[in-house]
LUMLOTI-922193 format. One record per residue (C-alpha): x, y, z; residue in three letters. Coordinates in steps of 0.05 Angstrom, whole numbers, padded with zeros to 5 digits, always signed. Example, Ala and Ser with C-alpha at 12.3 -4.5 7.8 and 13.67 -1.06 7.14 Angstrom:
! LUMLOTI-922193
+00246-00090+00156ala+00273-00021+00143ser
***
This chain:
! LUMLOTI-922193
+01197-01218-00157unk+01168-01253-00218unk+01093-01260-00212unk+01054-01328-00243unk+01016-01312-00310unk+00946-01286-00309unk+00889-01341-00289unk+00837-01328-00345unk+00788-01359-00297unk+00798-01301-00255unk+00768-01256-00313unk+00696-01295-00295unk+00666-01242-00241unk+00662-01271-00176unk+00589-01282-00149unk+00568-01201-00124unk+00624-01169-00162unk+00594-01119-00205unk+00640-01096-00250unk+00636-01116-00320unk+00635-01086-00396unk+00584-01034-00376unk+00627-01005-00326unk+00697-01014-00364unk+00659-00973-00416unk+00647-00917-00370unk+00708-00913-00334unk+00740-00902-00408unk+00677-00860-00425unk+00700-00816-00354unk+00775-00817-00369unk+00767-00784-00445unk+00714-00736-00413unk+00760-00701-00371unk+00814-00703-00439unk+00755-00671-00468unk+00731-00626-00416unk+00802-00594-00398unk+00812-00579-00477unk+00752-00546-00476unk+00764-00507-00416unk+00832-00484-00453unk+00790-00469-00524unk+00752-00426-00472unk+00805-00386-00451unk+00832-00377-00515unk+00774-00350-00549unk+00755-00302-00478unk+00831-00271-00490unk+00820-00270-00569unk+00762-00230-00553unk+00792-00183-00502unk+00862-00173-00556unk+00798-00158-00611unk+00834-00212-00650unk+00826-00286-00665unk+00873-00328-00614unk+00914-00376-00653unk+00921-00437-00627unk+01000-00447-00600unk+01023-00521-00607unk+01050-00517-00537unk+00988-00493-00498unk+00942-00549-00541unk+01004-00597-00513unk+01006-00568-00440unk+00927-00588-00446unk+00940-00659-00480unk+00988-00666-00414unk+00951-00644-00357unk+00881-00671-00391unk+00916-00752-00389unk+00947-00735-00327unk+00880-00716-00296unk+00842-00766-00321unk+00889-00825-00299unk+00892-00794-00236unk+00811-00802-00239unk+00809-00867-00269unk+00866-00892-00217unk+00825-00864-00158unk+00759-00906-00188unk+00801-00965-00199unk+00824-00975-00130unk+00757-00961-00096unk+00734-01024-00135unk+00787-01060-00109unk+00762-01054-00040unk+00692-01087-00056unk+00677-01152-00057unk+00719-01184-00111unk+00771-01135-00103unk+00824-01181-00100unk+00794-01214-00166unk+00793-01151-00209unk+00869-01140-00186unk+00886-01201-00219unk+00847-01178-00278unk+00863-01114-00286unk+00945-01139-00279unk+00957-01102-00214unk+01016-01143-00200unk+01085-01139-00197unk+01130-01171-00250unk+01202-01182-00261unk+01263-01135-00289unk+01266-01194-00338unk+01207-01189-00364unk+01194-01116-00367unk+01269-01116-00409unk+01239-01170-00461unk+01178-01132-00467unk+01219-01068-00475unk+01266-01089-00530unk+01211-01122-00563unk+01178-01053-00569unk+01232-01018-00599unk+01238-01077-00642unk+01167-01070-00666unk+01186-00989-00670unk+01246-01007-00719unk+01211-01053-00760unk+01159-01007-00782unk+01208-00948-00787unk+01248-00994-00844unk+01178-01010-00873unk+01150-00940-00872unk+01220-00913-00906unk+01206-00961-00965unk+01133-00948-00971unk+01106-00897-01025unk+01055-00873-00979unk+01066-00816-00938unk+01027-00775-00878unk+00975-00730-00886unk+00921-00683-00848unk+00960-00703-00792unk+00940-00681-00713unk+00962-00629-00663unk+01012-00689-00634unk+01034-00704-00686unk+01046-00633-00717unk+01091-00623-00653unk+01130-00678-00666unk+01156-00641-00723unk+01151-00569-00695unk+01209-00568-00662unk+01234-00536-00604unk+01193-00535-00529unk+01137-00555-00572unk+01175-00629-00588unk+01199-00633-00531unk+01125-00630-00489unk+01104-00683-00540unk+01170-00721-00528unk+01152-00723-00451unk+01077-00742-00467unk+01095-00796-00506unk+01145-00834-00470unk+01128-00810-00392unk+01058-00803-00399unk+01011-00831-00440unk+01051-00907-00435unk+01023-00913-00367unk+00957-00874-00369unk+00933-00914-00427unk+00953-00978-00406unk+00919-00970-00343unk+00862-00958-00381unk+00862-01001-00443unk+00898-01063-00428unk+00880-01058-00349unk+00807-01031-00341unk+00784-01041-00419unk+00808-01111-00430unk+00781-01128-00363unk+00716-01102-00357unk+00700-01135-00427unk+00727-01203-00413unk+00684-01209-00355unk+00625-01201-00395unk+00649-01230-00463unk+00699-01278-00483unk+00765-01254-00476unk+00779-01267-00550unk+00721-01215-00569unk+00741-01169-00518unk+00817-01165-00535unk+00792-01148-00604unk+00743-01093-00591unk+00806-01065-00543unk+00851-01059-00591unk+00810-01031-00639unk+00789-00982-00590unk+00855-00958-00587unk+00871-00957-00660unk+00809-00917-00668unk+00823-00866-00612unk+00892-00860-00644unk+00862-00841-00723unk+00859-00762-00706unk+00935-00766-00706unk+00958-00811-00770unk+00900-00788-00807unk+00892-00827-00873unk+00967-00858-00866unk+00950-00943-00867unk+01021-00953-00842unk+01005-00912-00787unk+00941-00956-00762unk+00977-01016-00767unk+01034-01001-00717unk+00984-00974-00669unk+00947-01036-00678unk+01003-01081-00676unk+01036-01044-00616unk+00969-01051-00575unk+00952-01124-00595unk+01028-01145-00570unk+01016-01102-00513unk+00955-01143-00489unk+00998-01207-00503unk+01052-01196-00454unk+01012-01173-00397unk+00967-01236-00396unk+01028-01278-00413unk+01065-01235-00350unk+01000-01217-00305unk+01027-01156-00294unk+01008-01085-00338unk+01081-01067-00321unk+01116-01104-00381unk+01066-01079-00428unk+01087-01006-00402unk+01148-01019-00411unk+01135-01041-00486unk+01089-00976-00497unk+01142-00932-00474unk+01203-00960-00515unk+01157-00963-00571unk+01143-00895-00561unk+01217-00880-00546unk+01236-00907-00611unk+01184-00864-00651unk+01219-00797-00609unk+01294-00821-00632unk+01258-00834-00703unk+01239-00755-00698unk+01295-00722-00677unk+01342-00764-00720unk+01294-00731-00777unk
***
């Protein structure tokens, strides 16, 4: 069932409802704390067996990955639990429309799917022709072209993972919070560059790199206001995603 797109009056707060730019910001704030927490709980462990082995413990791709994984999968659990406590104050039903906790239709998700491995193939062609290559690239990255369980992992992050988790977050809560309290111009901008930013550790200095992210999470916001629903712009993430794991192991 096809759902009506997004009412940008609905983005004004409702008289009582409290939520806003300062709590958007701390729901994100929450959700990379626990990324943050459980990688340090792992570092932790690491450096306790190091010290028992009377050796420095090196750092295995797949255990920094298995933390990557459960760390986003904790966290949207987390910010998923705050998320539908504020729907049941008042202005609940509000915030659902703002957030884009609605349904939408197979037709739309497939549009914004193709259109993701579209944008996933265009910059594959223009990063093949480009004289600029990757460097000082992140653990996710190294992964990608580790090989083995290692790939893999980051294959299942990628695609089954972090599409959801971060749209929940970013396009859903983010966008949201801030276009209750700004204009939603302004607050599309300062989410996508949010993202890009969150997203440097991993291309490093590669330009190329930053403007895909950016250009996948600007198109992203576009089709779930256009749709109402954060569904198509999952389904966008993950076949852009999808594309950049076919990219890899056609490498």
């Amino acid at each position: 069932m096809s759902s009506p797109p997004v009412d940008e009056t609905a983005l004004a707060p409702p008289e009582g409802a409290p939520f806003g730019a300062k709590r958007a910001f701390a729901l994100l704030a929450a959700f990379l704390g626990i990324q943050l927490g459980v990688a340090v709980i792992v570092g932790v462990l690491l450096a306790i067996r190091g010290l028992k082995a009377g050796a420095a413990a090196a750092v295995d791709l797949r255990v920094a990955l298995g933390a990557a994984l459960a760390g986003t999968v904790l966290a949207t659990l987390a910010t998923l639990h705050l998320v539908r406590r504020a729907f049941r104050r008042p202005g609940g039903g509000a915030l659902r429309v703002a957030f884009g906790w609605r349904r939408a239709s197979a037709r739309a998700c497939a549009r914004s799917a193709l259109t993701g491995l579209a944008l996933m193939a265009a910059f594959a062609i223009a990063g093949a022709v480009l004289p600029v290559r990757p460097r000082e690239i992140g653990p996710l990255a190294r992964a990608a072209t580790a090989g083995g369980r290692a790939r893999l992992c980051w294959a299942a992050l990628a695609v089954l993972v972090a599409p959801p988790a971060e749209e929940l977050v970013f396009r859903g809560v983010l966008y949201a919070g801030l276009a209750r309290s700004w204009r939603p111009a302004i607050a599309g901008v300062v989410t996508t560059t949010i993202f890009v930013a969150l997203h440097l550790t991993e291309v490093g200095g590669y330009w190329p790199g930053w403007l895909a992210i950016g250009a996948m999470g600007a198109l992203a916001l576009r089709v779930r206001l256009r749709e109402g629903s954060l569904w198509p712009a999952i389904a966008l993430h993950a076949t852009y995603n999808a594309g950049l794991v076919l990219l890899v192991y056609a490498r």
